[in-house]
Structures are given as structure tokens and as C-alpha cells.
N, C-alpha and C positions, 0 to 999 in steps of 0.2 A: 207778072203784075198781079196776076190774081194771090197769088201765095201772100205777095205782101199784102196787100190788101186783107185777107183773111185772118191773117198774123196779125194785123194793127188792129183791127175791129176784135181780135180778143185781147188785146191788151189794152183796150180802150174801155174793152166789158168788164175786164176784170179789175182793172184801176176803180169804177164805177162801184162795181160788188163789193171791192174793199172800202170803199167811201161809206156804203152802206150798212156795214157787218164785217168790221175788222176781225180776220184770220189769217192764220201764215201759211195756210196751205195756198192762198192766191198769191205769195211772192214766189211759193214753188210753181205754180202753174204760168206766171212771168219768167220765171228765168227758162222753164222750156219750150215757151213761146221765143224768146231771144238764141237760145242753142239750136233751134229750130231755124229760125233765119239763119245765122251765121253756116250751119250745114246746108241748108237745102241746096245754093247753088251746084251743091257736088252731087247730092243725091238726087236731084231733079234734072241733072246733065244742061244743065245753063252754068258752068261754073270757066266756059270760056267767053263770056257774054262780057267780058273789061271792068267798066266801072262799075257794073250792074254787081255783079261778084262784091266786090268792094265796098260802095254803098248797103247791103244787105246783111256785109262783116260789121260796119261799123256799127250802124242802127240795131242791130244782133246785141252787140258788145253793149252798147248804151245803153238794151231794157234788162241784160244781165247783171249789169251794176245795177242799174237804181234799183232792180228787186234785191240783191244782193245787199245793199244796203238800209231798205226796208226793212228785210229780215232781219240785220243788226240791229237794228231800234224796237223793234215790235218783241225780239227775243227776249228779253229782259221784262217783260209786264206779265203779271198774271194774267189767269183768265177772267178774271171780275174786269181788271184793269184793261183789259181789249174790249169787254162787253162795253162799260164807261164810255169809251173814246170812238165808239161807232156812234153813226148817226141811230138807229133805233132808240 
């Protein structure tokens, strides 16, 4: 529980950071927040825990896309054009 929990509260910070000052280095630090959950249940030896496993694959999978597709729309703007589109 704690894992997720730590996982969500950086995905939550760094949703926040890119709200604030659009960079694409924070949809890389999302997608290995997301690789991160989906592995851990194995590398933390909880990966016979049932649903727990499962729920952690799919919420894993769900912040590796929407970074995943963040990074497709943000890729294409310059860098003027990411400074613009921050709240700063």
C-alpha cells in the first residue's frame, strides 16, 4: 500500500509541476512512475497477492499511456511554444 501510495503522490506532483512549467522530461518521469507500478509487484515479492498484482498492472498501464500520449502532443511544439502554454 505504501508503494502505491508513494507512486500516486508522484504522479500527482508531477501532473501539478507540468501544470505549472510544461516539460517533457515529466512525461518521462510519468511513464517510470507507471513501469514502476506495473513491475513492482515482482520486484517487491507481493506479485502473489491476486487482485493486488493486477490492479497495480492496470493503473501502471493507465499512467504509461496518458504519459505516453502526453509526450505525443507536447512533442511536436517548440520550446517558446511549451514556455506559452505553462501557467508561468
Amino acid at each position: 500500500a505504501a508503494n502505491a501510495t508513494i507512486v500516486g503522490i508522484l504522479v500527482l506532483a508531477l501532473g501539478a509541476a507540468e501544470f505549472l512549467d510544461l516539460r517533457r522530461w515529466e512525461e518521462g518521469l510519468e511513464t517510470a512512475c507507471g513501469l514502476w507500478l506495473i513491475a513492482s509487484p515482482f520486484i517487491l515479492g507481493y506479485a502473489d497477492a491476486g487482485m493486488l498484482r493486477y490492479w497495480h498492472f492496470v493503473l501502471g498501464a493507465a499512467v504509461v499511456l496518458l504519459a505516453m500520449l502526453e509526450l505525443r502532443q507536447d512533442w511536436t511544439l517548440s520550446d517558446a511554444e511549451l514556455t506559452r502554454h505553462s501557467a508561468r
